[in-house]
C-alpha positions as CSV (number, residue, x, y, z in Angstrom):
1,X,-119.1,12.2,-7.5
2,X,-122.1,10.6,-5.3
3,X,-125.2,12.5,-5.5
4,X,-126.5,15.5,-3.4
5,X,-129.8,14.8,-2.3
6,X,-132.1,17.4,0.2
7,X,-133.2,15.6,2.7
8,X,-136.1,16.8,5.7
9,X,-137.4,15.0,8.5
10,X,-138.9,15.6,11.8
11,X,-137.6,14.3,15.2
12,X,-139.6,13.5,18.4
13,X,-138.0,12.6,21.5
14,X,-140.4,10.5,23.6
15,X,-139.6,10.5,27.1
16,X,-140.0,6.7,28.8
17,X,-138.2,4.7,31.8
18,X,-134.8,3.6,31.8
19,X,-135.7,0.2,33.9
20,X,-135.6,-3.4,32.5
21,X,-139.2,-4.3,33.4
22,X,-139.1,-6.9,36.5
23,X,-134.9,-6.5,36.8
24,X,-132.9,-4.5,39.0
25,X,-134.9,-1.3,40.2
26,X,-137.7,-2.6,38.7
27,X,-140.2,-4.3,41.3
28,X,-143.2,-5.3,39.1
29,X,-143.7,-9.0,38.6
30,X,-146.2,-10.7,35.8
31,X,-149.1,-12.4,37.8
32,X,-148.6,-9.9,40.9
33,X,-150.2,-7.4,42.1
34,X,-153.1,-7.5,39.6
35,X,-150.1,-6.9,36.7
36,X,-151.3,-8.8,33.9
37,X,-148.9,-7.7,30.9
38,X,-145.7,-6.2,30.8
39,X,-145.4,-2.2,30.8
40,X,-144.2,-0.7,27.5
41,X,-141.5,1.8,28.8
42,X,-144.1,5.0,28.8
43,X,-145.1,6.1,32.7
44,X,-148.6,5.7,31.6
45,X,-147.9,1.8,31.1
46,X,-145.6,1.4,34.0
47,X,-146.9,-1.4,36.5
48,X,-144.7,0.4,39.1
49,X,-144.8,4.2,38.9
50,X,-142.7,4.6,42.5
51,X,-139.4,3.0,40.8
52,X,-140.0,5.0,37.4
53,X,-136.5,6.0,36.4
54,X,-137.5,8.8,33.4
55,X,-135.3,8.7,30.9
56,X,-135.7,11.7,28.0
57,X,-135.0,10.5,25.4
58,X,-136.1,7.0,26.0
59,X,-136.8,6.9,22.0
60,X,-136.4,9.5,19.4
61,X,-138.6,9.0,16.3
62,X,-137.5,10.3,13.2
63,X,-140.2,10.7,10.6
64,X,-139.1,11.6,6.9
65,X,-141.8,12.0,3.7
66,X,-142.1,8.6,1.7
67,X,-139.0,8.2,-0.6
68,X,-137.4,4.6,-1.6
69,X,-134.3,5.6,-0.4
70,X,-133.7,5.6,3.1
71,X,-130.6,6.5,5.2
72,X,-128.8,3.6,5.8
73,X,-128.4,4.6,9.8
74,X,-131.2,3.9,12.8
75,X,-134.8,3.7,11.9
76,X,-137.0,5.9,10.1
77,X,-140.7,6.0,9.5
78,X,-141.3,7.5,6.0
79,X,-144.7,9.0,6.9
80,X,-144.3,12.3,6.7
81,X,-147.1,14.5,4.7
82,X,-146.7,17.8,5.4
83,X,-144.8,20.5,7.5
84,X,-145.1,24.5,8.2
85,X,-143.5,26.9,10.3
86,X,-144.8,30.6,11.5
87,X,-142.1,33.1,12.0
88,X,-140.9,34.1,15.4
89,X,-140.6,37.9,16.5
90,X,-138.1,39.6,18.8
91,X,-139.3,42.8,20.0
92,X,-136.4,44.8,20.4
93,X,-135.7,45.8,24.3
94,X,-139.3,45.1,24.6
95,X,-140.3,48.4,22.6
96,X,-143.3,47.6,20.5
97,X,-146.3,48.1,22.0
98,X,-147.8,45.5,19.5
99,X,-146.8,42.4,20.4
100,X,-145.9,41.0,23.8
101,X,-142.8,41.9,25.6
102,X,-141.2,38.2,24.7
103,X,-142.3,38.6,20.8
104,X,-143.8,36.2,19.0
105,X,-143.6,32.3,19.4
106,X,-142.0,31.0,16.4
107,X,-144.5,27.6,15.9
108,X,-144.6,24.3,13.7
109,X,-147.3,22.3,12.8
110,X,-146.8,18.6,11.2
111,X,-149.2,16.1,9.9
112,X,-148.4,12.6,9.7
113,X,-149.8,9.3,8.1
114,X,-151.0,6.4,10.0
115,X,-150.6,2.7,9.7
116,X,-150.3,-0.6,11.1
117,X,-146.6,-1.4,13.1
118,X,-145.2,-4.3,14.7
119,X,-143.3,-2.4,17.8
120,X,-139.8,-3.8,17.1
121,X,-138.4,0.1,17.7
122,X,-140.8,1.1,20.4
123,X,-141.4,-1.5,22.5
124,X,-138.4,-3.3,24.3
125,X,-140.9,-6.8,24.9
126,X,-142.3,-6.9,21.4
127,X,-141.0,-10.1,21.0
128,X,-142.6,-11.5,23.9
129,X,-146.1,-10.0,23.3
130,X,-145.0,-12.6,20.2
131,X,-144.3,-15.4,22.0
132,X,-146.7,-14.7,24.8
133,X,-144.1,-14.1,27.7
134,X,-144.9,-10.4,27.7
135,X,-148.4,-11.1,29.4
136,X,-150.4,-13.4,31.5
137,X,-154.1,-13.1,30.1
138,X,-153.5,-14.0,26.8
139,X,-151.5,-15.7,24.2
140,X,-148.7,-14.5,22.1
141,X,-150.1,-11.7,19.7
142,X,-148.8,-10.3,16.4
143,X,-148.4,-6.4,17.2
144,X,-148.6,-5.6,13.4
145,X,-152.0,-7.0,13.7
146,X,-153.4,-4.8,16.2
147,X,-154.1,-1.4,15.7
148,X,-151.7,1.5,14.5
149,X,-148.6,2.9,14.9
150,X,-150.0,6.6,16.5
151,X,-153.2,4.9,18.0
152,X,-151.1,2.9,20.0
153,X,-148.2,5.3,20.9
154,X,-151.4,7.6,21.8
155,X,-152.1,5.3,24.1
156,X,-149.0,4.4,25.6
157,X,-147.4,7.7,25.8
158,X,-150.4,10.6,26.8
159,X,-148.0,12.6,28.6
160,X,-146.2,14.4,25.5
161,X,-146.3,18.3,26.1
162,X,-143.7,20.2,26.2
163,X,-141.7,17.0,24.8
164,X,-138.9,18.1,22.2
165,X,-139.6,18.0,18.5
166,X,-137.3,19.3,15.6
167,X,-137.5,19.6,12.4
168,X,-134.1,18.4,10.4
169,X,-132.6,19.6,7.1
170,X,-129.8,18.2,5.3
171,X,-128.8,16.1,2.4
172,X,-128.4,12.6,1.7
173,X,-124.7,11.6,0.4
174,X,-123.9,7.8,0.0
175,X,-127.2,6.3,2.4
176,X,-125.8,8.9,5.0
177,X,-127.4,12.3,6.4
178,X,-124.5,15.3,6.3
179,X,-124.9,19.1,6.5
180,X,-127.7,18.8,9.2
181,X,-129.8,21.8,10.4
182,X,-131.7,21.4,13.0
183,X,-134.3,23.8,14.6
184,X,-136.1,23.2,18.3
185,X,-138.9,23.2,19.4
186,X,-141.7,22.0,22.2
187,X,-144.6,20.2,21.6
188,X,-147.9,21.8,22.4
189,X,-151.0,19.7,20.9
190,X,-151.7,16.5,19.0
191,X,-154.6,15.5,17.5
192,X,-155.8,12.2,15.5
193,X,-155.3,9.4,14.6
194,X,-159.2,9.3,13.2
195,X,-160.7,7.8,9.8
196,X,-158.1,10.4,8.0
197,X,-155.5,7.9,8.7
198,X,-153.2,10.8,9.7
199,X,-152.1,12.3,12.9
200,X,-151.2,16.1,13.4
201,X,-148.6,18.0,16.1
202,X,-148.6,21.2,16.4
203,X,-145.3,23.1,18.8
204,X,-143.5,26.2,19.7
205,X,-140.4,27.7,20.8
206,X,-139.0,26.8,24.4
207,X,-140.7,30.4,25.9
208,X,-144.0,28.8,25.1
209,X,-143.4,26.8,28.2
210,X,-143.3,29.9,30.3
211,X,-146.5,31.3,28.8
212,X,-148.5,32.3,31.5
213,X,-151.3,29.7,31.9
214,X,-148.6,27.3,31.8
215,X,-146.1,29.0,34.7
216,X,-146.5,31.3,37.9
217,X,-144.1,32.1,40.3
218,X,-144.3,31.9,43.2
219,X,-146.4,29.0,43.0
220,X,-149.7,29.0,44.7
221,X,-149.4,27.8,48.9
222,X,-152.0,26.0,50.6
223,X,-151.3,26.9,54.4
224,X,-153.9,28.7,56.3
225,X,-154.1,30.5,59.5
226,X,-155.3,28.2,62.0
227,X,-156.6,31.0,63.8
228,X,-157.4,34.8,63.6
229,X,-154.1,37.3,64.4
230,X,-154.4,40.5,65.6
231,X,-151.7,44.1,64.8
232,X,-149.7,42.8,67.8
233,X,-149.1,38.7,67.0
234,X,-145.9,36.7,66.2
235,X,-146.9,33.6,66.5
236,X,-149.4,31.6,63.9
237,X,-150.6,28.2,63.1
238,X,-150.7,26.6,59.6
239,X,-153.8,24.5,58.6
240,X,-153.8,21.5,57.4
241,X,-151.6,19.5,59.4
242,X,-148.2,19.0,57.9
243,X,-148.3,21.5,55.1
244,X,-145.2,23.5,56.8
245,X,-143.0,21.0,56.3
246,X,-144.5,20.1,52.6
247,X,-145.0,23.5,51.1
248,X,-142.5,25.9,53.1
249,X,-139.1,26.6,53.8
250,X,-137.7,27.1,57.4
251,X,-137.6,30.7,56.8
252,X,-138.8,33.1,54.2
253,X,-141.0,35.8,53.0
254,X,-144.8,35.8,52.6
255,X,-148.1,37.5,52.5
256,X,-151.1,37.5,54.6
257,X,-153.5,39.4,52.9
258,X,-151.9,42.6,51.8
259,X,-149.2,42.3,54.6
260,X,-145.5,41.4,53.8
261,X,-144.3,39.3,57.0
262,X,-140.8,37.5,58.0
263,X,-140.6,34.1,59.8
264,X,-139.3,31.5,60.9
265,X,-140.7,27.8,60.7
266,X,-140.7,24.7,63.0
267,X,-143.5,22.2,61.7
268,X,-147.1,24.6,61.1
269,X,-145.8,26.3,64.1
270,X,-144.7,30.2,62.1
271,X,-142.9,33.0,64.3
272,X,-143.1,36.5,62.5
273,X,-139.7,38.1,62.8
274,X,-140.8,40.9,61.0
275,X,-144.2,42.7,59.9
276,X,-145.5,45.0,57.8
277,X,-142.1,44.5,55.5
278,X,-141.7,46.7,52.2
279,X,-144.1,49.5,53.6
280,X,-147.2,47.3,53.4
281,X,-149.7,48.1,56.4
282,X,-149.7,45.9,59.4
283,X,-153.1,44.5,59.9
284,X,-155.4,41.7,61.7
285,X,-155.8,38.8,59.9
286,X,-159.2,36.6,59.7
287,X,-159.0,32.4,60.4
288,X,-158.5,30.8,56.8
289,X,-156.4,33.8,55.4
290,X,-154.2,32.2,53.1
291,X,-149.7,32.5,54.0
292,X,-148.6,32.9,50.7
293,X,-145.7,32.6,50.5
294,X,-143.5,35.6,48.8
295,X,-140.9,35.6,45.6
296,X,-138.6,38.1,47.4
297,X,-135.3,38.9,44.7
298,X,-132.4,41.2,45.9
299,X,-130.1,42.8,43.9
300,X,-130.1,40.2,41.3
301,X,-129.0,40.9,37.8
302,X,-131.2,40.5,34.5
303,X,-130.2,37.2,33.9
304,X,-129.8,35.9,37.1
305,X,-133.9,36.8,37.9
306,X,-134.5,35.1,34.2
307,X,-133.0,32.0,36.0
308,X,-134.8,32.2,38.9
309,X,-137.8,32.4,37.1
310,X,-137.9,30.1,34.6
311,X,-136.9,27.8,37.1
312,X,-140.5,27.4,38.1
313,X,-141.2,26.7,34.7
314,X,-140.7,23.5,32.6
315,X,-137.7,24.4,31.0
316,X,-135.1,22.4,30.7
317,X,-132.1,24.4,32.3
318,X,-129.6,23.4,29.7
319,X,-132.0,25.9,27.7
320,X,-131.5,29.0,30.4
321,X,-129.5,31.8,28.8
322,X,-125.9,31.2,28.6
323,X,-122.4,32.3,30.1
324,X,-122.2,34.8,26.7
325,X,-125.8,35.8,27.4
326,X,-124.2,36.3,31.3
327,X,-121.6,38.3,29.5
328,X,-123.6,40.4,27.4
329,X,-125.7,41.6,31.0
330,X,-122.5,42.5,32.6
331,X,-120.9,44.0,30.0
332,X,-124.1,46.2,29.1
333,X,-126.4,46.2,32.2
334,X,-123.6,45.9,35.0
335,X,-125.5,48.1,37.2
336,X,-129.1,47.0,36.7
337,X,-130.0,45.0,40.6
338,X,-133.4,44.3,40.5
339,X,-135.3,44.1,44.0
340,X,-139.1,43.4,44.3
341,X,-141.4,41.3,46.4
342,X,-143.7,39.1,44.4
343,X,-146.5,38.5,46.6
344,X,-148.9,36.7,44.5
345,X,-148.9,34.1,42.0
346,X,-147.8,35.9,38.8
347,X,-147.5,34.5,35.1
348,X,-143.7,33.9,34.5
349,X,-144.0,35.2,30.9
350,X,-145.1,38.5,32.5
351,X,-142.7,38.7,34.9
352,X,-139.5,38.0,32.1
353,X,-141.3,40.3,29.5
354,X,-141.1,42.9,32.3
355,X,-137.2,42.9,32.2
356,X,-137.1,43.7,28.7
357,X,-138.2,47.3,29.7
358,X,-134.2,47.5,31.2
359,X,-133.5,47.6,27.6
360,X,-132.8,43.8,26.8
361,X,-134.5,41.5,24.7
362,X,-135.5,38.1,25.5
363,X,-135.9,35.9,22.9
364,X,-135.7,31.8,21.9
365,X,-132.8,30.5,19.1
366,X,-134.5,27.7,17.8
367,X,-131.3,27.4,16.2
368,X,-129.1,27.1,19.2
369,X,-132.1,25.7,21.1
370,X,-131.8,28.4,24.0
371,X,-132.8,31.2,24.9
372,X,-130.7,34.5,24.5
373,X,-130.2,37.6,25.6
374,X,-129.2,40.9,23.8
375,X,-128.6,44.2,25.6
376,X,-129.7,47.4,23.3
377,X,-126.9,49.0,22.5
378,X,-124.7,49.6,19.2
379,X,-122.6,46.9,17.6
380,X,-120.1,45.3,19.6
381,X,-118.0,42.7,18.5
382,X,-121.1,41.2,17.1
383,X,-120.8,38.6,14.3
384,X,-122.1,40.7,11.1
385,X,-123.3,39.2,7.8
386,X,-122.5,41.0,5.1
387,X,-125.1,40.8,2.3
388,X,-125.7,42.5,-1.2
389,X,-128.3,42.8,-4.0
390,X,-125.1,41.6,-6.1
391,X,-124.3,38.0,-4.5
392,X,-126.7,37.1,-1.8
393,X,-130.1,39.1,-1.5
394,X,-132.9,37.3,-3.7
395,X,-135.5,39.9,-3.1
396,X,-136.1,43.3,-0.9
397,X,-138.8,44.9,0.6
398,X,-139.1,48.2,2.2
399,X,-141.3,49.7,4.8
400,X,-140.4,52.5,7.3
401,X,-142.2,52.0,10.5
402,X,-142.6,55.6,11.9
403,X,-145.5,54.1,14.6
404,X,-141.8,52.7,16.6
405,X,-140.4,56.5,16.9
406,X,-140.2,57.4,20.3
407,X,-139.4,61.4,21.5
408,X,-140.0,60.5,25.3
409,X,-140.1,57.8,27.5
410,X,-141.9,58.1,31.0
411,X,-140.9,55.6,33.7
412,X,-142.8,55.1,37.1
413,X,-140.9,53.4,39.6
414,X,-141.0,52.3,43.8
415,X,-143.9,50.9,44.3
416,X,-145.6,52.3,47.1
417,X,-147.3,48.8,48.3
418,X,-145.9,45.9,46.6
419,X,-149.0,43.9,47.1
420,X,-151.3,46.0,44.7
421,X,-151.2,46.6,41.3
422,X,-147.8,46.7,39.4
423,X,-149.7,48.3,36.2
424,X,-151.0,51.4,38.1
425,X,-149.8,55.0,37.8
426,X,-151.4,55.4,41.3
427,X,-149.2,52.8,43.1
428,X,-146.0,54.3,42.2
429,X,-144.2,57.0,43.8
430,X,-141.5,58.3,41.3
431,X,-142.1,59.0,37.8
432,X,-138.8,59.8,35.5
433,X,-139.5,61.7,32.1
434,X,-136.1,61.4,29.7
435,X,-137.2,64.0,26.5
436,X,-135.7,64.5,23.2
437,X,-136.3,68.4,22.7
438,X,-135.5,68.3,19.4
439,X,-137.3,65.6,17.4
440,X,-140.7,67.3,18.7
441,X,-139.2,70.8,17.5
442,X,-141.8,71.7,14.2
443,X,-138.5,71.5,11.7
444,X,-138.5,67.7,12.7
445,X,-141.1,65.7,13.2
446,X,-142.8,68.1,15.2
447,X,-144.9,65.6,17.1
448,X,-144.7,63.9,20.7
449,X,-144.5,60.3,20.9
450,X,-144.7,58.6,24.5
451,X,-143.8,55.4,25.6
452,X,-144.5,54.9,29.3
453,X,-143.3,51.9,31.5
454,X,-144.3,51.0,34.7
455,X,-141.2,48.8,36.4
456,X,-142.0,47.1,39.7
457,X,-138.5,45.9,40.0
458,X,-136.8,48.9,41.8
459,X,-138.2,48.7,45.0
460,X,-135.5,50.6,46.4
461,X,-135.3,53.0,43.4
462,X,-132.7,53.0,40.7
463,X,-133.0,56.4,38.8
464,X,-129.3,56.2,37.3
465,X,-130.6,53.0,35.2
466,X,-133.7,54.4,34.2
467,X,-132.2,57.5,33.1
468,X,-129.5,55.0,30.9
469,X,-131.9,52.5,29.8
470,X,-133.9,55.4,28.6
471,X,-131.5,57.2,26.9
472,X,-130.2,54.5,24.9
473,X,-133.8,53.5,24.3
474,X,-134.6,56.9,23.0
475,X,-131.3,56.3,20.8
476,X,-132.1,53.5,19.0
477,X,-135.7,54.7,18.6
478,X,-135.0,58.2,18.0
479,X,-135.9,58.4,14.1
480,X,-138.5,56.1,12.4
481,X,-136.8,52.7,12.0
482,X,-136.9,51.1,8.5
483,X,-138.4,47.6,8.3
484,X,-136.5,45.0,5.4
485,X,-137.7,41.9,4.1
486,X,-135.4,40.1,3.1
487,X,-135.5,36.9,1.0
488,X,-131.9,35.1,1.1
489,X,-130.4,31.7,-0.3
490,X,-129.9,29.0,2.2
491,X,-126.4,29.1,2.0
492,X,-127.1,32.3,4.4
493,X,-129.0,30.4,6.8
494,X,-126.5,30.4,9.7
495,X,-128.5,34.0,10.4
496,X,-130.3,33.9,13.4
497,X,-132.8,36.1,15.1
498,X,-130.8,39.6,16.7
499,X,-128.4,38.8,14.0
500,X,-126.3,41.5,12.8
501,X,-126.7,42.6,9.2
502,X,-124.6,44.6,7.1
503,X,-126.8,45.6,3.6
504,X,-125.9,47.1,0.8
505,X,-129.2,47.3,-1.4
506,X,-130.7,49.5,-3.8
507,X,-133.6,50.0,-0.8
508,X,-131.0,51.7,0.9
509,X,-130.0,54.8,-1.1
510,X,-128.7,58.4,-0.1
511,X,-129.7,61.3,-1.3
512,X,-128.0,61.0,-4.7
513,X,-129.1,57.9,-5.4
514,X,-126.2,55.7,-4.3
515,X,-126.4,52.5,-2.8
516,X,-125.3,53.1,1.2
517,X,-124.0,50.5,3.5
518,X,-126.2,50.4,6.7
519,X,-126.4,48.2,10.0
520,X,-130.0,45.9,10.3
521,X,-131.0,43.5,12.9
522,X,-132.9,40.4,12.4
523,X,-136.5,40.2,14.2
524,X,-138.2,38.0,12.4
525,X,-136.9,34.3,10.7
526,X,-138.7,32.1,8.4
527,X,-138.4,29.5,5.7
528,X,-141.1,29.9,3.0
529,X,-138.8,27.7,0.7
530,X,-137.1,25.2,3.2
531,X,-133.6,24.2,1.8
532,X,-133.8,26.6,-0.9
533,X,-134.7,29.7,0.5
534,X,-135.5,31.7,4.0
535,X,-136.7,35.2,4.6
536,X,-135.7,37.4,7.6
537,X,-137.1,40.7,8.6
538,X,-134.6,43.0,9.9
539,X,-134.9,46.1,11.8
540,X,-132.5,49.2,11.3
541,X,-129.9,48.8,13.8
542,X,-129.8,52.4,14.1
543,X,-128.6,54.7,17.2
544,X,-128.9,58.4,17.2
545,X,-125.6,59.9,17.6
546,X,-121.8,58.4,17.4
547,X,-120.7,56.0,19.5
548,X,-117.8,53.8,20.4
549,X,-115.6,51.8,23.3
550,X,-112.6,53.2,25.1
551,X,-109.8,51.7,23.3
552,X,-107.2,49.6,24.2
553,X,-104.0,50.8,24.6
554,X,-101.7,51.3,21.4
555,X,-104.8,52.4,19.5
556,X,-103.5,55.2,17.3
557,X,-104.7,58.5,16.8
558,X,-108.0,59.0,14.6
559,X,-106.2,60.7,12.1
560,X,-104.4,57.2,11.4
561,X,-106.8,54.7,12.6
562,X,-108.5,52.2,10.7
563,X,-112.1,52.5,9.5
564,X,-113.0,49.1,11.7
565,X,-111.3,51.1,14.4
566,X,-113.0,54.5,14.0
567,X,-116.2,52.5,13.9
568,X,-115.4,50.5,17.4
569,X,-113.9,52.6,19.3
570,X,-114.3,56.3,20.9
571,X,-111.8,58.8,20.2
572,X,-111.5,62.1,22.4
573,X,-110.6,65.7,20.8
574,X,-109.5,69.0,22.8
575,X,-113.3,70.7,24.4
576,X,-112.2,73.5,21.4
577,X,-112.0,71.4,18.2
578,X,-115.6,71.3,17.2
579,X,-115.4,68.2,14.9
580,X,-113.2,65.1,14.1
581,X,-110.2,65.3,12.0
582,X,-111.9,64.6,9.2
583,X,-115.2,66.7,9.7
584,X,-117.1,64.0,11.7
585,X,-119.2,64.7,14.9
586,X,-117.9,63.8,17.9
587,X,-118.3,60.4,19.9
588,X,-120.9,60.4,22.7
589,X,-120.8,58.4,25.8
590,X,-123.6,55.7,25.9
């Protein structure tokens, strides 16, 4: 039998230029143009940044600690030191107050040595920097002889954030890598090389690229008014010559001041169509007022806005949310159309967090590298992960979290002038109240606990979803949710965050002292033992009530249905039968 080994790395795909350097679509020449050497592949080298053809994954390093035995396949720099990850957070539907509406960014941080290199894997002209063909200002050069690996690449490649890096697990079998794991993430800093000798990277989920210093929408416009306007114009000048044509489409939305116009374009030359759109006050504008111009969504679903906006971030869109994430919205949230005029430059973190509030969390898979989408609701055809003291749970923690309960939620809606504040009581002109009566009666927990949301995204009202997305937030929230930590063998690692969880553990006990079976969702994913071990915290995936699907036809009866059945689907008794066949309560609708 060949031997098992663990094996870890890191993996860093450097972006570069898929061009042969003076061939093809490639103009640069040696000796013209002031071009004395040849470019090394990076944008920051190129001679002729016009024909730069970017290629992503122009080179992808892959850094493993020192070992003697390396795989037998590609290149590898044994030069890793050290590696740590911090755990990433969902918040649930966006319903702790704590944390950020997106969670917590799951981050890395990895420190690597330094040393001399000769280029043969980096740069595609090393051997002519040898022989001197590579450069017209000197000789042939040795490239192990001149500086360092990351000094150079430093150098060469300056333009690396946001830049994939992952970090690999698997296990070496016959000089070949199997069993790989990989988890994603973006690079966000780099510091070094220095007199350490070592260079450090630090990264973070994909959602870190839509953080909000990072990502607005719209993005900022530059047009002018040529000249003042009074109440009665429809005809405007842009300043500076030309930006209609570079920064605006030939008809749109946008802002003047606090007014919402319409137009049309030809050149600077604008013609309002419309003013005073989306009940904002018509008014005379000043020379220099800026046209911004307005994010307007209409009836779009949840994860078509997410699209939308992460489309003005960096993102890669193979990372979007997808077709089951699609799914899960229309399944759950068929009804949610969201309508609002963004008039201003607005951080796209805030505006996705905001969607949460429709009762959906947002959150990265750095296992799947993409970011999902989970409606709240109960289980439904979910993957579940059955786990026991007995066979897979390590160790178990226990803390009830009664600071999540939630007895009403208060929802202000319709903004009465979309181009003031979206966080204001005062510029909304609707407020929905949903109550549980009884969980603030003195026999229960005889205490009021309020969540209120402020939701600028029904512009044309939508009380029917904020009554549902309340209700089933006040369902899941209803009683004090139990917090688990979990601490699980890596054989179990599969489990991603929203991850279904089906526990039987002594922490879990009913009032006899037995060991219950109970639902938990994952919120939190680490790996203080990589390979080994990984610890999740999971949230009680609890819901107030009884609930279930219509089911298919042929379904029996509930007297003769299955326990998988009587746990998916809904079954309907006569108004006069005050329980189930068997003494359960009845199934709500959700």
């Amino acid at each position: 039998m060949s031997d098992r080994e663990p094996f870890s790395w890191i993996e860093i795909d450097m972006d570069g230029c898929g061009r042969v350097f003076g061939q093809g679509g490639c103009p640069a020449a040696l000796g013209v143009g002031g071009v004395q050497r040849k470019c090394f592949n990076t944008f920051a080298t190129c001679k002729a940044k016009a024909a730069f053809l970017h290629d992503k994954a122009f080179r992808t390093l892959r850094i493993c600690e020192p070992r003697a035995n390396l795989p037998r396949d590609g290149t590898w720099f044994p030069m890793l030191q050290s590696v740590s990850e911090e755990a990433g957070r969902v918040n649930i539907a966006g319903s702790d107050d704590e944390m950020a509406a997106l969670g917590r960014r799951a981050t890395m941080k990895a420190t690597v040595s330094d040393a001399p290199y000769h280029d043969r894997f980096l740069d595609p002209y090393q051997a002519e920097r040898v022989s001197g063909a590579a450069q017209v200002d000197e000789p042939g050069y040795d490239p192990a002889s001149r500086g360092t690996l990351w000094g150079k690449t430093v150098a060469r490649w300056p333009y690396y954030a946001g830049r994939p890096i992952r970090r690999c697990q698997g296990y070496l079998v016959d000089g070949q890598v199997v069993d790989v794991r990989k988890r994603h993430y973006v690079l966000t800093s780099r510091s070094g090389p220095g007199t350490s000798g070592s260079v450090s990277f630090e990264a973070a989920d994909v959602l870190d690229l839509a953080k909000n210093e990072k990502a607005v929408a719209p993005a900022p416009s530059n047009g002018a008014l040529a000249e003042a306007i009074d109440a009665d114009a429809m005809r405007l000048t842009l300043v500076p010559e030309g930006i209609g044509n570079s920064e605006y489409p030939t008809s749109g939305r946008a802002c003047i001041g606090s007014e919402i116009v319409t137009y049309t374009r030809t050149g600077d030359t604008i013609t309002l169509t419309g003013r005073g759109i989306a009940r904002t006050a018509v008014a005379s504008h000043n020379e220099g007022d800026t046209f911004q111009q307005v994010l307007f969504i209409d009836r779009k679903r949840v994860h078509e806005v997410i699209q939308i906006l992460l489309g003005y971030t960096n993102v890669d869109p193979a990372r979007y949310p997808g077709p089951e994430d699609a799914a899960e919205i229309l399944r759950w949230l068929p009804g949610v159309l969201l309508t609002r005029h963004i008039v201003k430059p607005t951080g796209v973190d805030t505006l996705i967090g905001e969607l949460a509030l429709f009762g959906v969390s947002i959150f990265p898979s750095n296992i799947l590298n993409r970011i999902r989408l989970k409606a709240n609701r109960p289980v439904d055809n979910d993957e579940i992960f059955d786990l026991t003291d007995r066979d897979d749970i390590i160790e178990v923690t226990r803390k009830d979290r009664d600071d999540k309960r939630l007895t009403q939620i208060h929802v202000h809606s319709v903004l009465t002038d979309p181009s003031k504040s979206s966080t204001s009581a005062e510029n909304y002109d609707r407020l929905m109240a949903t109550v549980e009566l009884a969980a603030q009666e003195a026999w229960a927990y005889g205490e009021t606990r309020i969540r209120k949301i402020y939701t600028a995204w029904l512009e044309g009202g939508g009380d029917s979803i904020i009554r549902i997305s309340s209700f089933r937030l006040l369902r899941r929230f209803l009683a004090a949710p139990a917090h688990l930590t979990l601490l699980l063998d890596e054989k179990d690692g599969a489990i991603d965050l929203a991850d279904v969880l089906r526990l039987t553990t002594d922490a879990l006990q009913d009032d006899t002292g037995r060991q219950i079976t109970s639902l938990y969702q994952v919120i939190e994913r680490s790996e203080p033992d990589p390979g080994h071990q990984f610890e999740v915290v999971a949230q009680a995936y609890q819901f107030s009530g009884r609930f279930g699907v219509i089911p298919p036809n042929g379904t029996p009866p509930y007297a003769s249905a299955t326990p998988e059945q009587r746990e998916r689907f809904m079954f309907i008794t006569a108004n006069s039968a005050p329980w189930l066949p068997d003494g359960s309560p009845h199934y709500e609708i959700f």
